[in-house]
N, C-alpha and C positions, 0 to 999 in steps of 0.2 A: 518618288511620288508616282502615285498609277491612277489613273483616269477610271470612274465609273460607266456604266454607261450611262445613266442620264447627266452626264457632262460632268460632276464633282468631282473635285480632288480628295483624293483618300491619301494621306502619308503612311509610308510604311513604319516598323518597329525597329529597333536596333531588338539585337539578341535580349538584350539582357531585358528591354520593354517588355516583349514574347515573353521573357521567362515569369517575369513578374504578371503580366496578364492573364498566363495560364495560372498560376499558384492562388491567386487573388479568386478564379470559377472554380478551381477546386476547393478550396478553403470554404465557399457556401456552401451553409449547412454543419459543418462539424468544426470550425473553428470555433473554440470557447469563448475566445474577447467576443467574436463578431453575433456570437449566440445570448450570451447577456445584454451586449447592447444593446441588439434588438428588446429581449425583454426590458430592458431599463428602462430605455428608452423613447417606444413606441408602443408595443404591444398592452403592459402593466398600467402603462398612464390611460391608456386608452379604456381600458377596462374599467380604472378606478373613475374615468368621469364618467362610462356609460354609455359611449361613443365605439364602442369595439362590433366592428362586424360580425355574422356567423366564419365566416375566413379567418376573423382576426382570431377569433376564440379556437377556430383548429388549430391555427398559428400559434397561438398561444401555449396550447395545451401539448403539443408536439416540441419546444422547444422546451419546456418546464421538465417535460422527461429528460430532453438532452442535459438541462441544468444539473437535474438531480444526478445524472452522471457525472459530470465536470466535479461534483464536489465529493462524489462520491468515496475521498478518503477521508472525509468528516462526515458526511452523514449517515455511512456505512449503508445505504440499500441495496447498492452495486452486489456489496459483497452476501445480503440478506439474501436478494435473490437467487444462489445458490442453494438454498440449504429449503427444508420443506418446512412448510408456511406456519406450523404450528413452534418451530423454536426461531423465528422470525423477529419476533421482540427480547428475546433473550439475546441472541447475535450480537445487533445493534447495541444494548445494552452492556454485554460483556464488551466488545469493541471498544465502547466508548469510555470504560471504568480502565480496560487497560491502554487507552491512551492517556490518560490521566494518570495512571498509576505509575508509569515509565515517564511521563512529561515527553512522550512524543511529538518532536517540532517539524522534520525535518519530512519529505515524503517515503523514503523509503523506511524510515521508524514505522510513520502509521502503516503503509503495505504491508511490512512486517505482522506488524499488533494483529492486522487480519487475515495471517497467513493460519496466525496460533488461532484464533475465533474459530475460522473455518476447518483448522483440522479437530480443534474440540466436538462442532458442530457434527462431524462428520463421528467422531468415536460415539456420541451420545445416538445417532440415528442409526450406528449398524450394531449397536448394542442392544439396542429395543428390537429390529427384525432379529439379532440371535435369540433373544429371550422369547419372544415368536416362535423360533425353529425349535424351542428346548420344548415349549407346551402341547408337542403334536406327540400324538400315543403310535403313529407308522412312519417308516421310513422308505424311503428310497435311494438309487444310483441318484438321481435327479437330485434331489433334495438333501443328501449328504454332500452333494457335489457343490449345492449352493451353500451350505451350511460352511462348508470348506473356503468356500471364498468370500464369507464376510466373515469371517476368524482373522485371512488373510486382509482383508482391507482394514479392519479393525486395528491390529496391528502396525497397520502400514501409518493410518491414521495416529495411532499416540505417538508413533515415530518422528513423523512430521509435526507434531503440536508439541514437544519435549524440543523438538530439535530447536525449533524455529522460538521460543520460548526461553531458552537457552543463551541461542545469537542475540535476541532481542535484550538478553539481563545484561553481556558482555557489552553490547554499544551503548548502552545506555548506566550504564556503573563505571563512574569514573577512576581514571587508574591512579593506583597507590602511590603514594610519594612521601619516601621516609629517610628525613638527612641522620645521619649517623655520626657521632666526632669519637674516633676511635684509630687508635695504631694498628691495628688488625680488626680485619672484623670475616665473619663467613657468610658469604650469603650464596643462594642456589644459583644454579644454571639459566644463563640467559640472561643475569645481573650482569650492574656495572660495578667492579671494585673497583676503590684508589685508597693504598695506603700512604703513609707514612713512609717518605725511603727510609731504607736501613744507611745508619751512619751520619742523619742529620740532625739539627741538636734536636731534644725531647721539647723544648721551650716552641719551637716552629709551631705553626698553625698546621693540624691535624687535616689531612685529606678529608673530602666530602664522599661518603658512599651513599649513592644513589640508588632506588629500587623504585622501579616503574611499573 
């Protein structure tokens, strides 16, 4: 216990109080539950009766960005924002067709989905500045040097949109499962075999060869 000076008792914290009181003023402001709630339930009511301050409506409008972050692997803007403003509805669009199209549940499926979006995005914008670079009638050191390196990033880009495209069909394509009833049978590398031993009667129940 310690004594204020105008005579009040103030109790001190155990560690673990401390640790929780600090986590609790950091957390304002970028904690997601505590950013909804408020909108839930202050801010949104407040507005829809009419009662919303000029404060409440800054407040308002300053957390509504933060929301649209929080959700931003369903709404896809986070990711929009990236890419220039003209393939912006396309993005979201495509995003959104290939989560649907994979039945993306989990969150790193949809990160994924817009990992492919954004490197699409990215081959179609440095595609359009090379067809740019092709309709100039002069050249330079400069300007072959730039030319050089959206060839290079273009590249780099369907690399990453094949890649990530790729990983996204393997976790989302479920694996093969094919029972086999056979005394021998051949399957590739990385299989499981079980035959039939040799010298048990042929009438036995035949091993299960498994392929995963």
């Amino acid at each position: 216990m310690t004594e204020k000076e105008d005579g009040s008792i103030v109790k001190k914290m155990t560690a673990k109080e401390a640790e929780d009181f600090m986590n609790e003023i950091v957390c304002v402001g970028i904690e997601p539950d505590r950013i909804m709630q408020e909108l839930r339930e202050d801010l949104l009511p407040k507005i829809r009766a009419g009662k919303d301050s000029k404060k409440d409506r800054e407040r308002t409008t300053e957390n509504i960005s933060k929301a649209l972050i929080i959700s931003g692997l369903d709404n896809h803007y986070p990711l929009a924002e990236t890419v220039e403003q003209r393939y912006r509805p396309l993005v979201i669009e495509f995003a959104r067709g290939l989560v649907q199209e994979y039945n993306c549940q989990t969150p790193s499926e949809k990160a994924l989905a817009q990992v492919v979006v954004g490197a699409y995005a990215r081959i179609l914008e440095y595609s359009r500045s090379l067809q740019a670079c092709g309709r100039t009638d002069w050249f330079s050191h400069e300007r072959n040097g730039f030319y050089s390196m959206l060839s290079k990033e273009l590249d780099r880009a369907n690399r990453h949109f094949v890649t990530a495209l790729t990983t996204l069909k393997q976790i989302r394509t479920p694996s093969l499962h094919i029972n086999v009833r056979t005394k021998a049978a051949f399957v590739a590398q990385n299989q499981q075999l079980n035959v039939n031993p040799s010298g048990k009667n042929s009438s036995q129940e035949n091993e299960k060869v498994e392929i995963k």
